[in-house]
ZAKE-456440 format. One record per atom (N, C-alpha, C, CB): residue in one letter; x, y, z. Coordinates in pm, whole numbers, padded with zeros to 5 digits, always signed. Glycine has a CB too. Example, Ala and Ser with C-alpha at 12.3 -4.5 7.8 and 13.67 -1.06 7.14 Angstrom:
// ZAKE-456440
a+01319-00569+00780
a+01230-00450+00780
a+01320-00330+00780
a+01131-00447+00905
s+01285-00225+00708
s+01367-00106+00714
s+01290+00003+00787
s+01408-00060+00572
***
This chain:
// ZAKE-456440
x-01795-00879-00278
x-01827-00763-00206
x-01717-00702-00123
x-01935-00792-00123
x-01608-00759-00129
x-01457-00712-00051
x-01362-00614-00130
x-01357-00850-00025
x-01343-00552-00039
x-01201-00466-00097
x-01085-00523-00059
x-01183-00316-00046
x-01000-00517-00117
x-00857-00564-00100
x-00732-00428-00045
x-00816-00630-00267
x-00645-00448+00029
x-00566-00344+00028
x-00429-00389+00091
x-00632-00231+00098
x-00306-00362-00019
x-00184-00397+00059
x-00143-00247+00098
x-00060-00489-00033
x-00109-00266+00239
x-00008-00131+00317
x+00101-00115+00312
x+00001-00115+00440
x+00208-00078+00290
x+00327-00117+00282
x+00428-00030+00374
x+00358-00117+00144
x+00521-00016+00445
x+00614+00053+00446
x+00729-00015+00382
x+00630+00093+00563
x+00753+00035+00272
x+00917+00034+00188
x+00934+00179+00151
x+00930-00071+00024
x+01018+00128+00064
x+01165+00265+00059
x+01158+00261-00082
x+01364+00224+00129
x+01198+00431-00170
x+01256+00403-00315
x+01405+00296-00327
x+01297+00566-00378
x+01400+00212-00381
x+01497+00129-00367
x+01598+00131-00522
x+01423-00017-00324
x+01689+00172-00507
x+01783+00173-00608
x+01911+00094-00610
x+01814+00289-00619
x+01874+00006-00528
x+01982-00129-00530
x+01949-00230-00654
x+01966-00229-00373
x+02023-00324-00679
x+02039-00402-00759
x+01918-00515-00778
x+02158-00444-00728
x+01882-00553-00657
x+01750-00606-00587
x+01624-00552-00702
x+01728-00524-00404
x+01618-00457-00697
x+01517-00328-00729
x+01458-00408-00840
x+01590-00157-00777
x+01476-00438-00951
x+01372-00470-01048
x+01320-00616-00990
x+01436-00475-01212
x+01355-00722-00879
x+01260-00825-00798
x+01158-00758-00741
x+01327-00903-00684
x+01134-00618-00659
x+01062-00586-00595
x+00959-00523-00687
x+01117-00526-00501
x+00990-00441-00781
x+00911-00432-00908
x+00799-00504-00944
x+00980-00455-00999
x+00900-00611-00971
x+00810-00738-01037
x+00709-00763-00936
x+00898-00888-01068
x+00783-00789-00790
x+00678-00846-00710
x+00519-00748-00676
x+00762-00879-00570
x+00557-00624-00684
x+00467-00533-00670
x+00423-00529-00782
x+00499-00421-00623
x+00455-00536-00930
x+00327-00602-01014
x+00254-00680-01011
x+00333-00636-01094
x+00299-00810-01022
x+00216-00895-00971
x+00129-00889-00867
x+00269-00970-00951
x+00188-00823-00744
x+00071-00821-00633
x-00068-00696-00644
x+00160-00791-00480
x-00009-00636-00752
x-00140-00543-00786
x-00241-00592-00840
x-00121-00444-00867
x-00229-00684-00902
x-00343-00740-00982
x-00445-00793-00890
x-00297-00852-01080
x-00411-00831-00789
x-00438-00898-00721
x-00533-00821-00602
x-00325-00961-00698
x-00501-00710-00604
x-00584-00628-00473
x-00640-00508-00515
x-00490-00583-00345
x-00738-00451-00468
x-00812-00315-00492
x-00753-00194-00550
x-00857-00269-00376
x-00616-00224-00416
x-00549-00059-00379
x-00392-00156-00344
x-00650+00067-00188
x-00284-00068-00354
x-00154-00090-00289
x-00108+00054-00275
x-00048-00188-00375
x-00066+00087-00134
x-00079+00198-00054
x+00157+00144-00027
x-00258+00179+00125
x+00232+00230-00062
x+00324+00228-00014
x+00354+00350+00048
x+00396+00186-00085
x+00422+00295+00153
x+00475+00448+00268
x+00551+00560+00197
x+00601+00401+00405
x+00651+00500+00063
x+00775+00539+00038
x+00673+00658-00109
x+00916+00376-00006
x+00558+00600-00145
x+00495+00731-00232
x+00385+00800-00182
x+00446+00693-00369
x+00325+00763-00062
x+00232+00825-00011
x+00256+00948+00144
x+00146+00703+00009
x+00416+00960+00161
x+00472+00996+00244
x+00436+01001+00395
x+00495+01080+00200
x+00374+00887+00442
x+00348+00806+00572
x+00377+00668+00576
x+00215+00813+00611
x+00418+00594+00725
x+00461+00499+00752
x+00377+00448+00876
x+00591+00517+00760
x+00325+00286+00852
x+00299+00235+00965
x+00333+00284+01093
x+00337+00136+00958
x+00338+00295+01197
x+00240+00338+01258
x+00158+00486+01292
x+00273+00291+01340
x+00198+00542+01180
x+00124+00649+01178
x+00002+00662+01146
x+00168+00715+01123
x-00076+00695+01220
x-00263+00711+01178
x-00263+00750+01069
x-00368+00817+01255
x-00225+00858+01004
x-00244+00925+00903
x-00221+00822+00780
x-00158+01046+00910
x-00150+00722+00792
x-00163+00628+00658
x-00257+00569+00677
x-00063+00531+00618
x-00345+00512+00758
x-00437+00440+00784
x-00581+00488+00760
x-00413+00409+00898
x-00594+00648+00765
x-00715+00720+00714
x-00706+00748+00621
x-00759+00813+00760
x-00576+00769+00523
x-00546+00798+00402
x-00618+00640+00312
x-00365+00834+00396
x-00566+00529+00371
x-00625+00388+00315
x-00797+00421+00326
x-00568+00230+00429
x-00795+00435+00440
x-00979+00462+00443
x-01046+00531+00384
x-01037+00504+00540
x-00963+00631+00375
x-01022+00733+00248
x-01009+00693+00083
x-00936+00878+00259
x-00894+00598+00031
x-00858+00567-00089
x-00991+00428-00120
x-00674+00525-00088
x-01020+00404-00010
x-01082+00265-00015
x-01238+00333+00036
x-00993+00125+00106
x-01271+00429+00039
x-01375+00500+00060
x-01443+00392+00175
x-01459+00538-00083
x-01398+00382+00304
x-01460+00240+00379
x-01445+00369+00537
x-01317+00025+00370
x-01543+00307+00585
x-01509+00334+00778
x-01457+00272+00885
x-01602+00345+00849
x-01376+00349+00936
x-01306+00205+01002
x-01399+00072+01085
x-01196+00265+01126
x-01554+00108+01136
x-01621-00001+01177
x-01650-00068+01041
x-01744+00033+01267
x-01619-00057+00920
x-01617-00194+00780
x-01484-00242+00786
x-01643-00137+00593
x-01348-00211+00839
x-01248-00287+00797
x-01229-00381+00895
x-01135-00218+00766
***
């Protein structure tokens, strides 16, 4: 009966690194509802506006999370 949701603030990353973080963000999708990153949804922790944007993607109120 749970939703899952990773938040993220990262960055488009075009360093060398870049296909580990890939991977890791595949893998961690499988795994959760929703994955919400700052760097494609153009908000960052601590901004409210990512946080109602999650509430809204996850169709939930904040007295359910």
């Amino acid at each position: 009966g749970f939703k899952t949701c990773v938040l993220t603030n990262n960055w488009v990353d075009d360093g060398g690194e870049r296909v580990l973080m890939a991977t890791l963000l595949t893998q961690l999708r499988r795994h959760f509802d929703l994955v919400l990153e700052s760097c494609r949804v153009g908000m960052q922790k601590p901004d409210p506006r990512i946080y109602s944007h999650a509430l809204e993607k996850l169709k939930a109120k904040p007295q359910e999370v």
